[in-house]
C-alpha positions in Angstrom: 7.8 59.5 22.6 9.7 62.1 21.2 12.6 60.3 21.9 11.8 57.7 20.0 10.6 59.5 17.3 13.6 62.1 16.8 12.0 65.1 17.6 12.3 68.2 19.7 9.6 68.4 22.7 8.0 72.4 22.8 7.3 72.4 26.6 5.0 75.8 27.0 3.2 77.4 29.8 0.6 80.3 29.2 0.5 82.9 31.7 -2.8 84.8 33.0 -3.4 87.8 31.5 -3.9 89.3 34.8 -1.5 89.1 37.3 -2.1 92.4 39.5 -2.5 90.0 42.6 0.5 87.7 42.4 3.2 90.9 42.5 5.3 90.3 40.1 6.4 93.0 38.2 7.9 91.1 35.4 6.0 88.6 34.5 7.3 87.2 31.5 10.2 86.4 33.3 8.8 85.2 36.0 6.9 82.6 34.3 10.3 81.9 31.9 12.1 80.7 35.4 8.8 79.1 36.3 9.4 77.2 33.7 12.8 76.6 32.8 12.8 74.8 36.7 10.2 72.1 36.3 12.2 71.5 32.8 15.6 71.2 34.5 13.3 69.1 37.7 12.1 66.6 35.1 14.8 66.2 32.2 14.0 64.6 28.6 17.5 62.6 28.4 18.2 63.0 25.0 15.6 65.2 23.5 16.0 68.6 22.1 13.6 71.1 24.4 12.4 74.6 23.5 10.3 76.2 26.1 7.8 79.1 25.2 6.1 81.3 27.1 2.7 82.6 25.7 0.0 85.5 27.7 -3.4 85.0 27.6 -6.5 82.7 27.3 -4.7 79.3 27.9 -7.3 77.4 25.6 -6.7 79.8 22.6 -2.6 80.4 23.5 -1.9 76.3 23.4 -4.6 76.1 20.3 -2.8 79.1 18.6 1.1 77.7 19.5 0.2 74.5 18.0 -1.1 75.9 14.9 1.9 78.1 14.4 4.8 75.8 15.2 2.6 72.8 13.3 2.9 70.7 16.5 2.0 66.7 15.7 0.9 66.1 19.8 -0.7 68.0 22.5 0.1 66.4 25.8 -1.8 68.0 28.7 -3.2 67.9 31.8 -6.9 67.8 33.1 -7.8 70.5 35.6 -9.6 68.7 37.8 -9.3 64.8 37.8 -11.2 64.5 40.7 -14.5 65.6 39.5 -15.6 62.0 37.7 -18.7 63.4 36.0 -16.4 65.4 33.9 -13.9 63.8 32.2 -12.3 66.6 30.2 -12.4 70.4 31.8 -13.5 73.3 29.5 -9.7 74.1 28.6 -8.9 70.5 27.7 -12.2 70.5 25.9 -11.8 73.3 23.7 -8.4 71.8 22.9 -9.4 68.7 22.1 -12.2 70.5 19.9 -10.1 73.1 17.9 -6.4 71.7 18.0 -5.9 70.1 14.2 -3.5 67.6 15.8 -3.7 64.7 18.4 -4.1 65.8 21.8 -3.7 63.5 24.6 -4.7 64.1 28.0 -3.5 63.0 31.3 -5.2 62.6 34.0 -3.5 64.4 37.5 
């Protein structure tokens, strides 16, 4: 899509805000590499990518990013696709509720 519309794809990831059980003593880094692999694993041939990494609540962090960088498309996963009485979870639901642009959701 962004490919055939021009524009650069913002590829983020939001980190928990507590992280005392995963040892990692720098975690913004940590995520940053995290990151910066599954973007190199799956390459958007021909599209300008930014990545971001944000801290935080991850329904308010990708709400917040898209506000600030005026994003045009959310494009997200579900949590948990296997639980068929609940199509969206509460993070795709709160993003689909407060986002002021599309979001589309994939299903794992």
């Amino acid at each position: 899509m962004a490919q055939r519309r021009n524009t650069k794809l913002l590829v983020a990831t939001v980190a928990p805000e507590m992280e005392r059980n995963l040892n990692i003593r720098d975690s913004e880094a940590y995520w940053a590499d995290q990151l910066n692999k599954f973007v190199s694993e799956n390459p958007a041939a021909g599209v300008e990518v930014e990545t971001v990494v944000r801290k935080g609540a991850v329904h308010r962090q990708i709400v917040k990013l898209a506000d600030e960088r005026k994003v045009d498309l959310i494009v997200m996963e579900t949590a948990n696709s296997k639980i068929s009485d609940y199509p969206l979870g509460t993070t795709a639901s709160h993003v689909v509720n407060n986002a002021e642009c599309s979001v589309y959701i994939v299903r794992g």
